[in-house]
Backbone bond lengths (Angstrom), bond angles and torsions (degrees), N, CA, C in turn:
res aa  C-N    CA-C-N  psi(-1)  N-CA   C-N-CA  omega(-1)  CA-C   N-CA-C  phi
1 X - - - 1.443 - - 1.524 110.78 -
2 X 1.426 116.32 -47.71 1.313 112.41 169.67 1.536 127.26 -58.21
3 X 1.362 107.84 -44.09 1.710 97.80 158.04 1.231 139.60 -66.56
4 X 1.226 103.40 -9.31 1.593 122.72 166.39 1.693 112.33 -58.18
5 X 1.430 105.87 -56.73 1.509 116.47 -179.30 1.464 100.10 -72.08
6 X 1.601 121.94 -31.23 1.738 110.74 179.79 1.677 103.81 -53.20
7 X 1.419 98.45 -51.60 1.485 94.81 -159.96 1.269 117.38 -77.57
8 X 1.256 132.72 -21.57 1.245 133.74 149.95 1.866 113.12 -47.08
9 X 1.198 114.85 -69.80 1.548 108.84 176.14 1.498 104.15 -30.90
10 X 1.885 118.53 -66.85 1.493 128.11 -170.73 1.846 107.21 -34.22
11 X 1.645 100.52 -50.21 1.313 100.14 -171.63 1.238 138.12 -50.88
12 X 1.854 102.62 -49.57 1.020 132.84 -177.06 1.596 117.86 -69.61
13 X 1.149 129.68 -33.18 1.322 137.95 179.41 1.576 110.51 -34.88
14 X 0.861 112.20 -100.17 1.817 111.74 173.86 1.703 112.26 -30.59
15 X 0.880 105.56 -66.91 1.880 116.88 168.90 1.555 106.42 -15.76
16 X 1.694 92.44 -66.77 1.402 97.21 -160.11 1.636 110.15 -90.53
17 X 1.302 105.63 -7.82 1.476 105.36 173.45 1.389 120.75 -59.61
18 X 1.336 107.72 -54.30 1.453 124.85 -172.54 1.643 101.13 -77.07
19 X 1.249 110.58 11.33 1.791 96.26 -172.62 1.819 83.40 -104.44
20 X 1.413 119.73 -39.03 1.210 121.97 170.48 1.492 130.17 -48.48
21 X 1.572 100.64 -48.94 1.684 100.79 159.62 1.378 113.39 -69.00
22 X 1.062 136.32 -11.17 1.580 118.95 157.74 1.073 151.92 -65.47
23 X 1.879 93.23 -36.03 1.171 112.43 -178.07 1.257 116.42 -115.05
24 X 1.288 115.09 1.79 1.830 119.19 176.97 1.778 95.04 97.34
25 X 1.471 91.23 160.43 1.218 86.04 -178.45 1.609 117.24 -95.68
26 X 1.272 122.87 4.96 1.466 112.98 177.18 1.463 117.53 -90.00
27 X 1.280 112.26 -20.81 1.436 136.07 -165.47 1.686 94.48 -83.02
28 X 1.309 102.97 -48.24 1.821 118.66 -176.68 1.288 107.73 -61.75
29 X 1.712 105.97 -38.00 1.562 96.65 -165.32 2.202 91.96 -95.16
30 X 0.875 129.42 -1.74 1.656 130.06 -179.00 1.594 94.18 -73.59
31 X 1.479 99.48 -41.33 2.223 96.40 -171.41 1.079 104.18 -91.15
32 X 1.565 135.35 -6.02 0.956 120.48 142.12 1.362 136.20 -35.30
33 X 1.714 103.70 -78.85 1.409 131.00 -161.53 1.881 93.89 -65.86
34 X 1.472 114.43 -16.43 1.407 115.95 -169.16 1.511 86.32 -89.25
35 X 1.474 139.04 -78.57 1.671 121.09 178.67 1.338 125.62 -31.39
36 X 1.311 103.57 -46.28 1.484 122.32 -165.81 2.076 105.22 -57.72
37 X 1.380 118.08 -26.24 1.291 146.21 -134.76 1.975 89.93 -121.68
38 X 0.839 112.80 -57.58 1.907 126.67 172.21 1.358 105.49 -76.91
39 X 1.471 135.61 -30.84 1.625 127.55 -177.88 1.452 96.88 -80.07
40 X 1.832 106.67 -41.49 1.456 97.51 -177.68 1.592 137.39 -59.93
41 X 1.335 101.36 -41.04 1.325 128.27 154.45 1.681 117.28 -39.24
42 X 1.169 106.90 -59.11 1.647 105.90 -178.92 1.422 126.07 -85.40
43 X 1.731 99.72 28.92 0.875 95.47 136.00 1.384 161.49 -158.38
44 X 1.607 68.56 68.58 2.189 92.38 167.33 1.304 105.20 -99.87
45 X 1.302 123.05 -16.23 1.691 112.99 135.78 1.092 148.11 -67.47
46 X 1.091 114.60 -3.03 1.455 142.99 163.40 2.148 92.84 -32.34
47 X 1.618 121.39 109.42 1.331 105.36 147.18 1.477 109.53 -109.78
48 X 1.063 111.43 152.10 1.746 119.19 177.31 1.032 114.15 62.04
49 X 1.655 118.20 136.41 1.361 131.44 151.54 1.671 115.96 -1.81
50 X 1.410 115.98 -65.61 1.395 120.02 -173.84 1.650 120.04 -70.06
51 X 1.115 106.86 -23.44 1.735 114.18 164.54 1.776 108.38 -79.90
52 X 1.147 96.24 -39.13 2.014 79.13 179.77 1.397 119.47 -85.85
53 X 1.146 85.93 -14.19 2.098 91.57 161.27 1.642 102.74 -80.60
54 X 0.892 123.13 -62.35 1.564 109.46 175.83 1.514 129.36 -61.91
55 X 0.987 119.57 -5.87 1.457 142.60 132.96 1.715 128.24 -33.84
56 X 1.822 93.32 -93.88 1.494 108.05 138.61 1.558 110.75 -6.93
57 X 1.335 127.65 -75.78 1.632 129.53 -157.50 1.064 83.90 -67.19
58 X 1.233 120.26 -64.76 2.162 115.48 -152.28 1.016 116.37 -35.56
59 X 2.165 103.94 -40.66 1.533 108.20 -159.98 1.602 107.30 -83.90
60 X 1.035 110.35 -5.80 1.753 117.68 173.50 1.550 99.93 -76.37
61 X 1.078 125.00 -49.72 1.490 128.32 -165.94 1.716 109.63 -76.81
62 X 1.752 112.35 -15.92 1.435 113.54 164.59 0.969 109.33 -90.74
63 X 1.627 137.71 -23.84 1.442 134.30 179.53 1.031 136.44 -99.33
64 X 1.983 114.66 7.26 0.998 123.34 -178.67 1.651 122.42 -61.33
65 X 1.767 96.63 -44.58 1.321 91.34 -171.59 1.891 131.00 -90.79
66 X 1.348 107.88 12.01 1.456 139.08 -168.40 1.444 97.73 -68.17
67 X 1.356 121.58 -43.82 1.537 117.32 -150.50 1.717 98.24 -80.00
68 X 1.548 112.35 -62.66 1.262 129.39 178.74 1.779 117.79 -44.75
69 X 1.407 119.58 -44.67 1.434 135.97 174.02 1.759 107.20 -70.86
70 X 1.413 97.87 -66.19 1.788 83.44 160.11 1.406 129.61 -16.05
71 X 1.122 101.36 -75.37 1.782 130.13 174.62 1.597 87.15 -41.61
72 X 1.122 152.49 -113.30 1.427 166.41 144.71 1.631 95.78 33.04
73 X 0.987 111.23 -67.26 1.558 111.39 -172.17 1.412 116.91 -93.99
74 X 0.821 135.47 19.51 1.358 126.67 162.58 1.259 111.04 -101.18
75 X 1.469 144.34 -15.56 1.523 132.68 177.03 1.623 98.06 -72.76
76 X 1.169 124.23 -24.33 1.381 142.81 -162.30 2.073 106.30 -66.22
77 X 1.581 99.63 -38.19 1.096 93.43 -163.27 1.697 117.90 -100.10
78 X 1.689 121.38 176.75 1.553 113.08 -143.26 1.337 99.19 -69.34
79 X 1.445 122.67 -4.14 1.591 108.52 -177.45 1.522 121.83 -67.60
80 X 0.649 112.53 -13.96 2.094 124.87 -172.61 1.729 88.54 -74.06
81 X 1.233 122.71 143.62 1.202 111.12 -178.31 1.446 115.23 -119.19
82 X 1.724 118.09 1.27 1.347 146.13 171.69 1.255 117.33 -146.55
83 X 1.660 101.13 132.38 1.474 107.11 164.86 1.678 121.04 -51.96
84 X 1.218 109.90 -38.16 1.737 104.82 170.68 1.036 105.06 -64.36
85 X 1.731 138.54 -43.95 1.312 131.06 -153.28 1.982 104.58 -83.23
86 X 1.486 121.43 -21.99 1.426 125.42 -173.30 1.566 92.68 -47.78
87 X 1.184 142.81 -40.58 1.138 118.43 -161.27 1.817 119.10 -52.26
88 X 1.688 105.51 -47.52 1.227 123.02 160.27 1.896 123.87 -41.04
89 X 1.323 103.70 -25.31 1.698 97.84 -155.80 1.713 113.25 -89.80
């Protein structure tokens, strides 16, 4: 199960990178947290071993690009209270 979610993350990386430079990153990271939010969900529908592993993958392939864009957008937002200080925030 855990390599299931590796290889989904592995997959998704490039995929979802370039879907981020397209669409900006707040918009990228909203369809994220919106897949990321429906894979999670499905799965308490999950039947059998072989559906929650394919599950497992999806949710790697919705969460790949969250961690990296995070990082990106958070110096961005009103909490930083100086442009010198954003480097810190």
């Amino acid at each position: 199960m855990t390599a299931s979610f590796q290889l989904g993350m592995m997959a998704g990386q490039v995929p979802v990178g370039a879907f981020m430079d397209r669409v900006g990153t707040r918009i990228g990271l909203a369809a994220i947290f919106i897949a990321w939010s429906i894979v999670g969900g499905a799965h308490a529908l999950a039947s059998g071993l072989m559906g929650f592993v394919a599950l497992r993958f999806l949710m790697g392939l919705s969460e790949c690009g969250s961690n990296k864009e995070m990082l990106i957008e958070s110096p961005e937002q009103p909490h930083c209270p100086s442009p010198e200080l954003r480097r810190f925030c």
